[in-house]
N, C-alpha and C positions, 0 to 999 in steps of 0.2 A: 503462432509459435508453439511448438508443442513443449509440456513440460513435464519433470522428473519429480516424483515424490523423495525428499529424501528422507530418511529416518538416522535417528541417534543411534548410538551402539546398544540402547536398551529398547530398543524399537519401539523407542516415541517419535510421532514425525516432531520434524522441524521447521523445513517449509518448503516451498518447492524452485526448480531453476530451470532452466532452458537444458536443451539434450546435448547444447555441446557441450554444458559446466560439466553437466554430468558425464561426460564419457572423459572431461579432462580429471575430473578427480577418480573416477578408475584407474585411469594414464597413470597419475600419479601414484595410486595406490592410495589413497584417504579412505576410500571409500567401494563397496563391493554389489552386486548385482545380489538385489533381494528377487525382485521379480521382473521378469525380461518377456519382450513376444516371441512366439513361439515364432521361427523360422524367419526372423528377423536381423538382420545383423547391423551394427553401423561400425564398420572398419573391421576389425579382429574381435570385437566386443558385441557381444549379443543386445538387442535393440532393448534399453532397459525403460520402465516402466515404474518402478522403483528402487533407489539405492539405499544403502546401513555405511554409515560411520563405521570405521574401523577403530578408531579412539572414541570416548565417551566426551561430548560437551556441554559442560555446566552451563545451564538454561536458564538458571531461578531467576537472573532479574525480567523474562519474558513475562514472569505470572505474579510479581510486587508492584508493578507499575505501567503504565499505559505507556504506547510510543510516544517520543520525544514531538512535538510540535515539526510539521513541512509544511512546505509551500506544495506539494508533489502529493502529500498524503490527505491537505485540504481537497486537492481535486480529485484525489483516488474516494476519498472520503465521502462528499458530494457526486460522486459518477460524471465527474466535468458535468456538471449543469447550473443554470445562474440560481442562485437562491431569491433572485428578484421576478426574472422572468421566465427562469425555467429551460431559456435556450441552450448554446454551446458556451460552455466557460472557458475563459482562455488565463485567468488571473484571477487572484486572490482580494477580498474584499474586508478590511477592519469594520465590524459594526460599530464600535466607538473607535474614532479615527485615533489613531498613533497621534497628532498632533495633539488631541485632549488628554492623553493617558491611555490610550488602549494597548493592550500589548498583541505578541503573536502568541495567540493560542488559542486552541480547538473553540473553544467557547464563547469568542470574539471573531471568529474569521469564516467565512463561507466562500464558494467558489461564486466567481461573477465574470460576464462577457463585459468586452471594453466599452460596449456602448452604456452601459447600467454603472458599472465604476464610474464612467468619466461624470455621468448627471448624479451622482448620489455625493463625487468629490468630497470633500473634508466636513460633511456635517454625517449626525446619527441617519436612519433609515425614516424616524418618523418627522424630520426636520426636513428633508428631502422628501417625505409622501409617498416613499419607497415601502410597503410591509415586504416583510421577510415572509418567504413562500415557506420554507423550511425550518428548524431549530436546530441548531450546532450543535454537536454531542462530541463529547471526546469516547472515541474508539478505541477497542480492547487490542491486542496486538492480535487475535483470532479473527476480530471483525475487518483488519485493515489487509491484513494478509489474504483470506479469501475473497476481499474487493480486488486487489491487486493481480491478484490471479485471471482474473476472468477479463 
């Protein structure tokens, strides 16, 4: 999928979107052609590469606090891979099980394929004989965003 840089109205980026968002918020006018390819077009709009805000949007709570807890951003987080065995992850894993108290969050949760979930079931990793390949880290809204991208 190819993607569009977008930038603020003070030309800080923000983050990036697919070329259709971006030619719809041209459409609409939000937003304007910073840098485009040369001899490129997509419809009446030159083939942009990156956009500017035409209004300025207040960002600060991006750089106070980390992203909110997913189930989307555990596997973006992990690169879909099991934290048990390394494979394709398809689901999300509590290292202290929700039934004892664990909750959802970064630092409790790693990504895991359904064969490793279903044998690790409702106890800890070392009650199961499962070690954690990985260590869960809560990610900066920089680090989740350029995972995401790629």
């Amino acid at each position: 999928m190819e993607t569009v840089l977008v930038l603020n109205a003070d030309f800080g980026p923000l983050h990036r979107v697919s070329l259709r968002h971006a030619v719809r918020m041209l459409f609409r006018e939000v937003a304007v052609v910073h840098e485009a390819m040369p001899d490129r077009l997509f419809g009446v709009y030159p083939r942009p590469l990156v956009v500017r805000l035409v209004q300025y949007v207040v960002t600060r709570w991006r750089y106070t606090t980390g992203p909110s807890w997913s189930r989307s951003g555990v596997l973006a987080r992990d690169r879909s891979r099991c934290g048990y065995c390394r494979g394709q992850a398809s689901t999300v894993d509590h290292i202290t099980p929700r039934s004892r108290g664990g909750r959802n969050s970064w630092l409790n949760t790693v990504a895991a394929c359904g064969p490793c979930n279903q044998r690790k079931g409702d106890r800890t990793p070392a009650e199961a004989r499962m070690p954690l390949r990985v260590t869960p880290v809560a990610p900066t809204w920089a680090s989740l965003a350029h995972l995401k991208v790629r």
